[in-house]
C-alpha positions in Angstrom: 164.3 64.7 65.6 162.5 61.0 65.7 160.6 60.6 68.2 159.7 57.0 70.2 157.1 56.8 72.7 157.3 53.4 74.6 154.8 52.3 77.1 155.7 49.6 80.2 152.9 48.5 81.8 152.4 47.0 85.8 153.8 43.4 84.7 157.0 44.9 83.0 157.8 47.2 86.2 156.4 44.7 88.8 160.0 44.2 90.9 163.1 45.7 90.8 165.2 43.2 88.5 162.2 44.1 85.9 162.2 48.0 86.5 166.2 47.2 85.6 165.2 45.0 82.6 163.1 47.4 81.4 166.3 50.1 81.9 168.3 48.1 79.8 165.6 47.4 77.0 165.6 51.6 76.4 169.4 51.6 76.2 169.4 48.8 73.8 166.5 50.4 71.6 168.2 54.3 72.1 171.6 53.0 70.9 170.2 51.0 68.0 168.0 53.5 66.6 169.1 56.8 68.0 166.5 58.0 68.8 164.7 60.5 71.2 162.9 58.2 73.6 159.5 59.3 76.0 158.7 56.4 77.8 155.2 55.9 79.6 155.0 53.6 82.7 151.8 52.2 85.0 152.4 51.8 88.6 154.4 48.6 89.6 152.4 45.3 89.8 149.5 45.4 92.0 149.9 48.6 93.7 146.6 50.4 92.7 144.8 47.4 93.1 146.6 47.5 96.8 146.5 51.3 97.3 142.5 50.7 96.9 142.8 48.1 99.1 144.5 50.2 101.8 141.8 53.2 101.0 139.4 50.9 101.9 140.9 49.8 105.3 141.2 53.3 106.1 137.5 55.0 105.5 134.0 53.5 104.5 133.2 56.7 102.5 134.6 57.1 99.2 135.6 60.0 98.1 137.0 60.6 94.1 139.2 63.6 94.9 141.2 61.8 97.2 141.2 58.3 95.5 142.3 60.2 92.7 145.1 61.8 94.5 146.1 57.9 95.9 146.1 56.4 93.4 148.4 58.7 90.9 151.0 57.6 93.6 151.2 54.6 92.3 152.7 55.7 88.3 155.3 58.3 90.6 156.7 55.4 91.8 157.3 53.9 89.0 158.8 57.4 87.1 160.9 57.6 90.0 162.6 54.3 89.8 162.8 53.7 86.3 164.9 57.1 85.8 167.0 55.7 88.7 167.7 52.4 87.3 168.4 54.6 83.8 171.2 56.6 85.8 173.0 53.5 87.0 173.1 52.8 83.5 175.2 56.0 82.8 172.1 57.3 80.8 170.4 61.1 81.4 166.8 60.8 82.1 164.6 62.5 83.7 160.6 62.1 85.5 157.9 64.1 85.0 154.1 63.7 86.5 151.1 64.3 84.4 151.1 67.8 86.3 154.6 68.2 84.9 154.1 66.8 81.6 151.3 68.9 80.9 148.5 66.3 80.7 145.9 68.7 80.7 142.5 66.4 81.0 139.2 67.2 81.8 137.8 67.2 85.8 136.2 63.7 85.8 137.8 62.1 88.4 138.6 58.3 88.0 137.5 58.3 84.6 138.9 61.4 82.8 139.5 62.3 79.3 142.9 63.9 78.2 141.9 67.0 76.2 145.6 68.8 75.2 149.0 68.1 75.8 151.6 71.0 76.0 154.6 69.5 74.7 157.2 72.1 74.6 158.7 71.0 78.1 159.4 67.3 76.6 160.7 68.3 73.4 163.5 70.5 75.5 164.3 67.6 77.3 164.7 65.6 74.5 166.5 68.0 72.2 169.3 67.8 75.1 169.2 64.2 74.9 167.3 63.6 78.2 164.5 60.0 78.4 161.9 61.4 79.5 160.2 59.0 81.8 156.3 60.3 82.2 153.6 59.5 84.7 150.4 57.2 82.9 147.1 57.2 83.7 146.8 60.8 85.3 146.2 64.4 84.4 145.7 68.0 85.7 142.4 69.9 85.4 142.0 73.6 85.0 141.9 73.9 88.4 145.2 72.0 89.4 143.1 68.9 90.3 144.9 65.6 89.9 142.8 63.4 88.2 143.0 59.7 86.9 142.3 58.4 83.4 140.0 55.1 84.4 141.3 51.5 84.6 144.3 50.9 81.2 144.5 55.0 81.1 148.3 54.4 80.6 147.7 52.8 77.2 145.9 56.2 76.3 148.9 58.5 77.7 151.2 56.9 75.9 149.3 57.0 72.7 148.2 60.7 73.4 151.8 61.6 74.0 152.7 59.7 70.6 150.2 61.5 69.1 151.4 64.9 70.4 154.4 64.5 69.4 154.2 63.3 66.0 155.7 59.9 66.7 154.4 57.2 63.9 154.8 54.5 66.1 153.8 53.8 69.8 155.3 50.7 71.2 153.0 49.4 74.0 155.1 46.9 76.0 153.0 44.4 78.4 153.4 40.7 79.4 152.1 39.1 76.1 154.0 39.3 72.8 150.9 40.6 71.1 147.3 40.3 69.6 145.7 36.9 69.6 142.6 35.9 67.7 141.3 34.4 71.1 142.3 34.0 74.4 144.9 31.7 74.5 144.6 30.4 77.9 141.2 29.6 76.7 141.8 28.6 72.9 145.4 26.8 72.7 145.5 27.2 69.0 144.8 30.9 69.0 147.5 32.5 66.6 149.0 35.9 67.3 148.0 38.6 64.3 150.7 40.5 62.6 148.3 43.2 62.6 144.9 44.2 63.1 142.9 47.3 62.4 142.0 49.8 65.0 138.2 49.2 64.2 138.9 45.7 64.8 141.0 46.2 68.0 138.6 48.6 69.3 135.9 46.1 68.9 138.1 43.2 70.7 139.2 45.4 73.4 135.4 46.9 74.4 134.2 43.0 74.3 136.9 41.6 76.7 140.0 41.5 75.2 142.7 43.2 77.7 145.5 43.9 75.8 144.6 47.8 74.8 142.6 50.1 76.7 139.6 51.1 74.2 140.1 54.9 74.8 144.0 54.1 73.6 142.7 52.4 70.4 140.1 55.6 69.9 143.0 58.1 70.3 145.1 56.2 68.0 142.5 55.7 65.0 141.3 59.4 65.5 145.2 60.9 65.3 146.6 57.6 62.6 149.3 57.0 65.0 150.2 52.7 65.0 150.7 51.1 67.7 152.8 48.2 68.3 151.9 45.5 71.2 154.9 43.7 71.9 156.3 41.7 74.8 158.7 43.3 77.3 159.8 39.7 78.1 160.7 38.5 74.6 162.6 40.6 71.6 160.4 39.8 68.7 157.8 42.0 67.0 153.9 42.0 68.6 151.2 42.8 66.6 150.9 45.9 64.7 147.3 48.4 64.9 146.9 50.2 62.2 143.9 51.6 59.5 142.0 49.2 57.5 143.0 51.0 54.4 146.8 49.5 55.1 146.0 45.8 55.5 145.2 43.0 53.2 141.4 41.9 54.6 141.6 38.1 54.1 139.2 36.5 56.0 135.8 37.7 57.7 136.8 36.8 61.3 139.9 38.6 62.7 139.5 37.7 66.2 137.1 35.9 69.0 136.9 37.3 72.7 135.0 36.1 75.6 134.1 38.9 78.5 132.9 37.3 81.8 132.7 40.6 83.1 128.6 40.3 82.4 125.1 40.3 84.7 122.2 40.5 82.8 119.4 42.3 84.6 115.5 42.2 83.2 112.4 44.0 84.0 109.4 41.8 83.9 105.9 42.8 81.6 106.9 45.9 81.7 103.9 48.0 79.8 103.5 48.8 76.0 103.7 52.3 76.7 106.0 54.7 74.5 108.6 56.1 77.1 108.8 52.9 79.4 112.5 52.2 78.0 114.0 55.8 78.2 112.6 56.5 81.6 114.7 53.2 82.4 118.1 53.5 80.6 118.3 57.8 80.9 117.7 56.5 85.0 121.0 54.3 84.5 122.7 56.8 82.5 122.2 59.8 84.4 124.0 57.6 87.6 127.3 56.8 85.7 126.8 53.9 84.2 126.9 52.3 81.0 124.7 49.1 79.7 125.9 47.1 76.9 123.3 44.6 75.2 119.2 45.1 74.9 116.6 43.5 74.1 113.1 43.5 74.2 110.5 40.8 74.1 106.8 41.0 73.5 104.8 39.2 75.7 101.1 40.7 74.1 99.7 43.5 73.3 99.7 45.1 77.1 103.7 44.2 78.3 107.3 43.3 77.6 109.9 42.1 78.8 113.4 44.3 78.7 116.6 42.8 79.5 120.1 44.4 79.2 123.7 43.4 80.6 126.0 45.4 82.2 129.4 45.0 84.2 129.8 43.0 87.0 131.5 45.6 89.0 128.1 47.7 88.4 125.3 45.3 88.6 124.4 46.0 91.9 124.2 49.7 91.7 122.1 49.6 88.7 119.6 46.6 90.2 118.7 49.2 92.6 118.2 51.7 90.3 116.3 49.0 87.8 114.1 48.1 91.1 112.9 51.7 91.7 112.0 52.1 87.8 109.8 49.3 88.0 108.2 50.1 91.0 107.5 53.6 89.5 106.2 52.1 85.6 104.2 49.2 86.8 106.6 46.1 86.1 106.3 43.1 87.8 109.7 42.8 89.1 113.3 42.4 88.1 115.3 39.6 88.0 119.4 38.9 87.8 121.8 36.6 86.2 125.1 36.1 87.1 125.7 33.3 85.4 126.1 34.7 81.7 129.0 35.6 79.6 129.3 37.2 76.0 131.0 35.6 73.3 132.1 38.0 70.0 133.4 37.3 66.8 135.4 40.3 65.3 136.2 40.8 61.7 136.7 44.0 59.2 136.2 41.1 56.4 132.4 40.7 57.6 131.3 43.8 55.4 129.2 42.1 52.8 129.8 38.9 53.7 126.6 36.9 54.0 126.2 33.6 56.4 128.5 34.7 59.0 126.2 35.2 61.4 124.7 31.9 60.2 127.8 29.9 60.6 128.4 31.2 64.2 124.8 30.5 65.4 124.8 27.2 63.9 128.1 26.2 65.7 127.0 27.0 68.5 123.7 25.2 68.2 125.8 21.9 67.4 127.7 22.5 70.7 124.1 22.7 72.7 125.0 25.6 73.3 121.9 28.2 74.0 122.1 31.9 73.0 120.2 34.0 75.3 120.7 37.5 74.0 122.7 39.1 70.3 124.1 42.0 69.4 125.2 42.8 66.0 127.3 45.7 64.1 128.8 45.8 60.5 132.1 44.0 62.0 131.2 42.0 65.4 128.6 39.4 66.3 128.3 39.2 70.3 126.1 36.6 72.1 125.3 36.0 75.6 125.8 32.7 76.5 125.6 30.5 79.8 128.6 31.4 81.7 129.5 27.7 82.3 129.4 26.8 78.5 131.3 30.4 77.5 134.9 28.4 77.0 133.6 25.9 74.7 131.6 28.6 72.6 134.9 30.7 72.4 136.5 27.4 71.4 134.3 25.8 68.4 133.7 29.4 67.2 137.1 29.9 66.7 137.6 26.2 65.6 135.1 27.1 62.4 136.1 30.8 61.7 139.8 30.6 62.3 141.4 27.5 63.0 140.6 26.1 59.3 141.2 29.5 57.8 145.0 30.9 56.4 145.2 33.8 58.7 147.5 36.4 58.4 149.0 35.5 61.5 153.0 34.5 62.7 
């Protein structure tokens, strides 16, 4: 038995004419390929940005359990619906929750990890011919907790479930017909790749780019499945994610992506004293929350300076927490910036590359264009930039990386 797993995201399911479009998309692809089909769907739309929305309307205080239990509403909906609009097509389907799925994942509510699938309940459906139309973005702990998978947890559902099941292909369906090497509402000459690696991808998607949920890409690489983003909208092929090994490197620079999502906080002469910088990111870390660049600048012998970014949903939780450390080590104070972005070039083809770093500093530097803060791996480059000059950087980097290169793209 072949087994497809298909993902539709919010977009795809958003009104009723596109839960039936999507209906009719699995009954063309069932009938042309015969195979067995487990498709994975977010909640319609907006709803869990409006199901937050109305938790907030309702209480002050809130509580993970039962934000948790809200919000898997939304993807039971959507199950719900889509096998509905399946029937009136004279197809047998049927919807299962994570609960009945199986999704076993760890209790971590709003940001859980799927840790085993049991898949002998979808396997009977399918060997009797059955769609099976499953729940994203939740599990079931241990303990019969519902729990949710974080913001994009569908992507890693569907890929899990692919996984699972030995499918070689995961088709994630969404409202863009597949990877771009930028942005293109920011960079109208961006080109859409015919495929990318997952180190690439997983890079892209961690520094901005929204068309995979990181975890998904993880999940993927870790179990060789490849995934296939594709538009629900159009029928061509998307962009294929696959492992390094299978594609023909070309060029250094796959891809450039731009993440507004940024504050960068910094603690002021802090003192040279060995510890100062753990006792300040294990205080962040033990409260949840993640920081992304770092660096430190030496003012003399006696202080530094140590500045880091983190998300703009977060900022404000972790000032507090960046105010009491320097209260407690003796800095001078702490200071924010809103107004900052970070700009990343991604590319398996840097390895061994010299003057790439060069060619993306100097760019910028002929566009006025300051860099504030860089982070560097063996296949990204990330700056933090002015927020109001982040568009242009995206833009002229991808003019001299991309634009005047022959990219494997369609």
């Amino acid at each position: 038995m072949n087994i497809r797993v298909q993902k539709f995201g919010g977009t795809s399911l958003g009104s009723p004419e596109r839960i039936r479009h999507v209906a009719r998309l699995i009954k063309n692809s069932k009938e042309e390929t015969k195979d067995a089909f487990v498709v994975v769907v977010s909640a319609m739309g907006h709803t869990t940005d409006e199901l937050i929305n109305l938790a907030k309307q309702v209480s002050s205080v809130r509580n993970s359990r039962e934000m948790d239990m809200l919000l898997a509403t939304g993807e039971q909906v959507s199950i719900a619906l889509l096998t509905m609009a399946l029937h009136e097509l004279g197809l047998k389907a049927i919807s299962l929750t994570g609960f009945q799925a199986k999704i076993k994942a760890e209790q971590v509510y709003s940001k859980a990890r799927i840790l085993e699938i049991e898949t002998e309940k979808i396997k009977d459906y399918l060997k009797n011919d059955y769609i099976v139309i499953v729940a994203g973005f939740q599990g079931i702990t241990e303990n019969t907790e519902i729990v949710t998978l974080g913001r994009g947890g569908s992507d890693t559902t569907a890929v899990a479930l692919a996984s699972a099941l030995n499918a070689k292909v995961c088709d994630i369906y969404t409202d863009v017909d597949g990877v771009y090497t930028a942005d293109p509402r920011v960079v109208p000459n961006a080109r859409k790749l015919k495929e990318i690696s997952y180190d690439e991808m997983l890079e892209l998607a961690s520094l901005g780019a929204q068309v995979l949920h990181p975890r998904a890409v993880e999940c993927a690489s870790y179990y060789d499945t490849i995934i296939h983003v594709r538009s629900s909208f159009k029928n061509e092929i998307g962009t294929f994610v696959k492992g390094v090994n299978e594609l023909e490197v070309k060029n250094s620079v796959s891809g450039v992506a731009l993440d507004k999502n940024q504050v960068k906080i910094a603690l002021l002469e802090v003192p040279d004293i060995p510890g100062m910088a753990g006792k300040l990111f294990t205080s962040i870390a033990d409260k949840g929350y993640a920081v992304d660049m770092i660096i430190q600048s030496v003012h003399g012998k006696e202080t530094n300076d140590i500045a880091f970014t983190v998300s703009r949903d977060d900022f404000e939780e972790v000032e507090k927490i960046a105010k009491q450390v320097a209260l407690e080590i003796g800095a001078k104070g702490v200071i924010i910036d809103e107004n900052v972005a970070k700009v990343s070039i991604v590319g398996a083809g840097m390895v061994g590359r010299p003057g790439v770093a060069a060619t993306m500093f100097n760019v910028l530097g002929e566009a006025g264009i300051n860099i504030q803060m860089i982070s560097t791996s063996e296949i990204k480059i990330s700056c933090i930039v002015d927020l109001e000059k982040s568009e242009l950087a995206t833009r002229v980097i991808h003019e001299a990386f991309i634009e005047e290169k022959s990219l494997q793209a369609v």
